[in-house]
C-alpha positions in Angstrom: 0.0 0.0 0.0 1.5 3.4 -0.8 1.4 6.4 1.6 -1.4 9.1 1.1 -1.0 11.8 3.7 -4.5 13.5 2.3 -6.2 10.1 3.7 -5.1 9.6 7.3 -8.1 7.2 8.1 -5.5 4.5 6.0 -3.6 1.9 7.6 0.0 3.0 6.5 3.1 0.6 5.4 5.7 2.8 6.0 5.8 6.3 8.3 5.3 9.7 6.7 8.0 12.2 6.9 7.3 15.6 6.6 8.0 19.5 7.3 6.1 20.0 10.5 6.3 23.7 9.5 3.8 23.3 6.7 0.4 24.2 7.7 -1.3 21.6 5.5 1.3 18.7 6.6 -0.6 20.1 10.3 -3.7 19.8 9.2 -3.1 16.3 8.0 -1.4 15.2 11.2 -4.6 17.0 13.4 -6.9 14.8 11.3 -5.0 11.6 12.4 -5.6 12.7 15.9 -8.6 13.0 15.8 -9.1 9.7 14.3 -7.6 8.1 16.9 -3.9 7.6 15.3 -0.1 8.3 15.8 1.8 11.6 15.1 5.6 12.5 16.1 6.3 15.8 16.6 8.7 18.2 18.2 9.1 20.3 20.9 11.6 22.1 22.5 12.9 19.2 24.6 12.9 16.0 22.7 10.5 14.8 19.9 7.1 13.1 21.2 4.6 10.3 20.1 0.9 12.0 20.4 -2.3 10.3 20.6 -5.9 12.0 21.5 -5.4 11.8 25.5 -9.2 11.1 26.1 -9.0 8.5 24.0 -8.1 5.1 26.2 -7.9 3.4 23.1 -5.7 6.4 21.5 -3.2 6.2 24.5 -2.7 2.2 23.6 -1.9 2.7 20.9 1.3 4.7 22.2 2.3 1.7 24.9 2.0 -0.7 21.7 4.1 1.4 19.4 6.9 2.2 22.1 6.7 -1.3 23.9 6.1 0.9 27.2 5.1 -0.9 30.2 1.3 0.4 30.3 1.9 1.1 34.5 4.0 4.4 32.9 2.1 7.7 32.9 2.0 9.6 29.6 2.2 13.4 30.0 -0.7 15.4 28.6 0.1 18.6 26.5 -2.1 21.5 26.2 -2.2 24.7 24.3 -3.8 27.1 26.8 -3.6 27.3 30.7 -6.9 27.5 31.1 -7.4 23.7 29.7 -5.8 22.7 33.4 -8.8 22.9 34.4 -10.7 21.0 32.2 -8.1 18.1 33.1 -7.4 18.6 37.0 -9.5 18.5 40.2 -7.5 21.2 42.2 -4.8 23.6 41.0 -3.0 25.0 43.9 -1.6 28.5 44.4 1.7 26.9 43.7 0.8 25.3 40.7 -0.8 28.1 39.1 2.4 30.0 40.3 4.8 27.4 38.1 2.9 27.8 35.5 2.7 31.7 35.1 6.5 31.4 35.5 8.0 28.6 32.9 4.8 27.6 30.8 5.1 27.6 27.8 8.3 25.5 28.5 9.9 22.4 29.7 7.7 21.8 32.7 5.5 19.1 33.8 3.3 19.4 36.6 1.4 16.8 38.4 -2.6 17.3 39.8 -5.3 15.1 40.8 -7.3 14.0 37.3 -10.6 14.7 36.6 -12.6 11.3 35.7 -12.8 12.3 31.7 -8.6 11.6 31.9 -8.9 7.6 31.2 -7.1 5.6 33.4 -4.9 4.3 30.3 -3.5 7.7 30.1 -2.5 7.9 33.4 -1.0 4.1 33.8 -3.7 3.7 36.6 -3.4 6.6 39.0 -5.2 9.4 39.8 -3.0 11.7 39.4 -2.2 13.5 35.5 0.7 15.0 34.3 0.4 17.9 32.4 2.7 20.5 30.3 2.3 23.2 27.7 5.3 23.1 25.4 6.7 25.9 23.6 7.6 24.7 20.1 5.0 26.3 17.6 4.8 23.1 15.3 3.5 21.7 19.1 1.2 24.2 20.0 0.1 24.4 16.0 -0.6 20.7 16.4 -2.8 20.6 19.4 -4.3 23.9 18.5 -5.7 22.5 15.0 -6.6 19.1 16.2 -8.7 20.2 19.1 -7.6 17.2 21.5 -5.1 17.5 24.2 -2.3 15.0 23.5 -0.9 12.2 25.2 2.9 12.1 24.7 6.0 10.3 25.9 9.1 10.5 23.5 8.6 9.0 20.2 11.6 6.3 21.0 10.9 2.4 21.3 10.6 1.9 24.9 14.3 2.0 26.6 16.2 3.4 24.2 17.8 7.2 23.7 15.0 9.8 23.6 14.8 11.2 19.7 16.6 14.8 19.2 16.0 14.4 15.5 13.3 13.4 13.3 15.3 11.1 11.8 15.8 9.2 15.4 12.0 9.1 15.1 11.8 7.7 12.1 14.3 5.2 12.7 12.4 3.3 16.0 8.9 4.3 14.5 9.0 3.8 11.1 6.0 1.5 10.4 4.5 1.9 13.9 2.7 5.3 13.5 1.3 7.0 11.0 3.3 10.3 10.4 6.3 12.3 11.9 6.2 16.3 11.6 10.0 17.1 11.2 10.9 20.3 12.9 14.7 20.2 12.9 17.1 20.0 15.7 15.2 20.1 19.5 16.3 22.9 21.2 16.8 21.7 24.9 17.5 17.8 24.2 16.7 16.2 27.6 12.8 15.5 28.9 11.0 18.4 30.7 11.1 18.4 34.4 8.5 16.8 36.5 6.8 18.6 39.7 4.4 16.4 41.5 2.2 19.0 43.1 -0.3 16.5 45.0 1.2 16.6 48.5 2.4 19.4 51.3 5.7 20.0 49.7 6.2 19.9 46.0 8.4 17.2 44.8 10.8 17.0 42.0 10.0 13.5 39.9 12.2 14.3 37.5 15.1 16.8 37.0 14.9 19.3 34.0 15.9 22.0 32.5 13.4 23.9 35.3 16.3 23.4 38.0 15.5 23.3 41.6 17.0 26.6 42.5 14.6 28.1 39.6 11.2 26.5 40.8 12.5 27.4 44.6 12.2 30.8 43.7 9.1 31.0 42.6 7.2 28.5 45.0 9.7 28.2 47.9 11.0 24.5 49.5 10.8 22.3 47.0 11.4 18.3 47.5 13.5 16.3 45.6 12.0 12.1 45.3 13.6 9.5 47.2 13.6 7.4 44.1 15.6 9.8 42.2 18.5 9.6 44.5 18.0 5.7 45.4 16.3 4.3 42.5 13.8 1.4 43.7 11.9 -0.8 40.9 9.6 -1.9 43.2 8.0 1.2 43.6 4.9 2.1 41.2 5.8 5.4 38.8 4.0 8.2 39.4 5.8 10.2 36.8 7.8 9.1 33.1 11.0 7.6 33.5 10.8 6.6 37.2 11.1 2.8 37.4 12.6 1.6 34.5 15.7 1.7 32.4 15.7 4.6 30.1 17.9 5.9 27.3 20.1 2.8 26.6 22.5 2.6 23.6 22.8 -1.3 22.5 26.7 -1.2 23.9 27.7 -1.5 27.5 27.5 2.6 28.7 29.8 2.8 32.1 29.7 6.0 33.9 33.3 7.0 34.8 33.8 8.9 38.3 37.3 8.1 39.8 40.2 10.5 40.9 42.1 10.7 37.8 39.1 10.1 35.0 40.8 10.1 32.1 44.0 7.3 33.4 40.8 5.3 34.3 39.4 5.7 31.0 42.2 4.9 28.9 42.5 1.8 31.1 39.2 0.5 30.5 40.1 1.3 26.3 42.7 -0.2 26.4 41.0 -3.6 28.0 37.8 -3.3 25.9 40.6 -3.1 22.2 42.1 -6.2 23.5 39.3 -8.4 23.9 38.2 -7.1 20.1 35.6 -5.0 21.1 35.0 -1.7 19.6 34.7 1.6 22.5 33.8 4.6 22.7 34.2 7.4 24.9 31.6 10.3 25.6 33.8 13.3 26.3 34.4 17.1 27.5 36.0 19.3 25.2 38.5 20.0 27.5 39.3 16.2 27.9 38.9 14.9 24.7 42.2 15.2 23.3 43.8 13.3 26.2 42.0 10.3 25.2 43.2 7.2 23.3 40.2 6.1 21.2 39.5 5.8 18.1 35.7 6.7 18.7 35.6 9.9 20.8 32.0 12.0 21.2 32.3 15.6 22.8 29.6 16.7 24.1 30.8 20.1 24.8 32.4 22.1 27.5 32.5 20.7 30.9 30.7 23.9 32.2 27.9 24.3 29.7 25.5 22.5 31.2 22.6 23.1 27.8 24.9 21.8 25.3 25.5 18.9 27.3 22.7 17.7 27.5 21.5 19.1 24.0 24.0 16.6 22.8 23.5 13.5 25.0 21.4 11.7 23.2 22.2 11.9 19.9 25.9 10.7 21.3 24.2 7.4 22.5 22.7 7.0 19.3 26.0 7.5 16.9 27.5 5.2 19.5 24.7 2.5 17.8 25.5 3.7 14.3 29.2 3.0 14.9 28.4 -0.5 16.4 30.1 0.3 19.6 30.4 -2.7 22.4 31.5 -0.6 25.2 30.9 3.2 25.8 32.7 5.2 29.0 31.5 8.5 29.8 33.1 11.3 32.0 30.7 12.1 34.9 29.2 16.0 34.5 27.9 17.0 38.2 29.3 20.3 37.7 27.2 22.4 35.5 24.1 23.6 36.1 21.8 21.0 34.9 24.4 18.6 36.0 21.3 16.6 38.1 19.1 16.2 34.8 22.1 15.2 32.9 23.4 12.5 35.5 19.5 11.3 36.1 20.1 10.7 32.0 23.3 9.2 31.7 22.7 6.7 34.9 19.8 5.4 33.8 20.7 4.8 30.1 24.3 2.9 31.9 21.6 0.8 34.5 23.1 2.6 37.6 27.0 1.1 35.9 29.9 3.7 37.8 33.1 3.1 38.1 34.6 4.6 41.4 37.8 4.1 42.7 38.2 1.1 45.1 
């Protein structure tokens, strides 16, 4: 069957691909949400799958396409503040407070659902997540379809969150029924996740919205015990909680000893004589001290947004080059050095290498 992307009621063989700044390539994609189908698009962290979020059988759809475990929330996106409302029992002071300050933008903030939010949106709980992103294909997209959409990244389940649309199409092609390509992300990492169901606010996930930022506009702010001691027993309230995330095919080790680079070269050197080909996911400032063959900067140890702007689509060239092992310098120090760690040690399983 050939593609027709003026008929998205069709089944489709393989993916469309289009300019997601083309009004009628919008149009098209607001019609398959309607319809109950699949869109990629972007936004200004990383590229995400949509589906109508009131639709149950809309959000399955997504789990099916990613391979998600179905107990993982999807977040909900929304084009106008006033649709919180619409989704959300309460909205605190606080809440309304985040969102005057960083929406549109990389924040996800968690309320008590309304019953018209299906359970298979929300993995189960009572509780949605909900953000209003910034990217103008995004807001064009939910604007013209009229739904509010359900969207995780548009990855297969486990692997490196898309920064391109052609890391979309690459895991989805065949799965969904269109990708709106709008370039390069801007940010690169997931937004960050606020759970603002209990007394204190509670980071679930660490963002580009820092700590120190929502701290000034809502006071103490809590930081989740799973986030600094993982536990997969516990049940995810928010995306990326529970489960391994992010993961190139090759072995990713996390490098954090005394003298990083010795320790690096080490490991190289032990990986090349077993026959195994390495990488090594460096700082500019590093990189040239290393003896690889396969060396990824990801940009200045201090500059926290290229960082993680580059992050992913490291740990996918690392799968492009066939890589068996990868060992990456640890980056605390910047800024966003807590969403860029949460990244990198989930996608190595928790893997560090410290000194004995």
């Amino acid at each position: 069957m050939k593609n027709d992307i003026s008929n998205p009621s069709i089944s489709y063989v393989n993916t469309v691909l289009c300019n997601g700044e083309d009004a009628a390539n919008i149009t098209v994609a607001a019609a398959i949400l309607q319809q109950g189908g699949l869109v990629a698009f972007p936004t200004e962290t990383v590229y995400g799958l949509g589906a109508d979020a009131l639709n149950a059988d809309a959000a399955a759809k997504i789990y099916a396409a990613k391979g998600r475990p179905s107990d993982n929330p999807l977040i909900v996106h929304i084009a106008d503040i006033d649709d919180v409302s619409k989704l959300a029992t309460v909205i605190p002071d606080k809440a309304k407070l985040l969102m005057e300050a960083f929406w549109p933008g990389p924040l996800t903030i968690i309320l008590p659902k309304k019953d018209i939010v299906p359970d298979g949106t929300t993995g189960g709980l009572n509780t949605v997540a909900i953000r209003m992103p910034s990217h103008p294909t995004a807001l064009s997209l939910i604007r013209e379809s009229g739904v509010f959409i359900a969207a995780p990244s548009a990855n297969t389940s486990g692997r490196p969150s898309p920064t391109l649309a052609s890391h979309v199409y690459e895991d989805m092609n065949g799965r969904i029924e269109m990708i709106l390509d709008g370039g390069a992300v801007g940010i690169g990492i997931e937004s960050t996740i606020v759970d603002l169901t209990g007394d204190i606010p509670t980071i679930l996930r660490p963002g580009f919205i820092t700590k120190a930022m929502l701290e000034d506009i809502i006071g103490d702010v809590a930081i989740d015990k799973a986030l600094i001691e993982p536990d997969p027993s516990l049940r995810p309230k928010a995306p990326g909680m529970k489960y391994t995330h992010y993961a190139p095919k090759g072995e990713l080790s996390v490098v954090e000893t005394s003298d990083v680079v010795a320790t690096i070269n080490s490991l190289v050197a032990q990986s090349y004589g077993k026959g195994s080909r390495v990488a090594v996911l460096a700082s500019k400032e590093h990189a040239g001290e290393y003896i690889c063959d396969d060396i990824l900067v990801l940009g200045e140890a201090n500059k926290g947004e290229t960082i993680a702007a580059h992050l992913y689509s490291a740990l996918r060239e690392c799968d492009a080059r066939n890589i068996d092992y990868i060992y990456s310098e640890s980056f605390h120090q910047t800024s966003l050095g807590g969403a860029i760690m949460n990244r990198l040690l989930k996608a190595a399983g928790q893997r560090v290498i410290r000194d004995d």
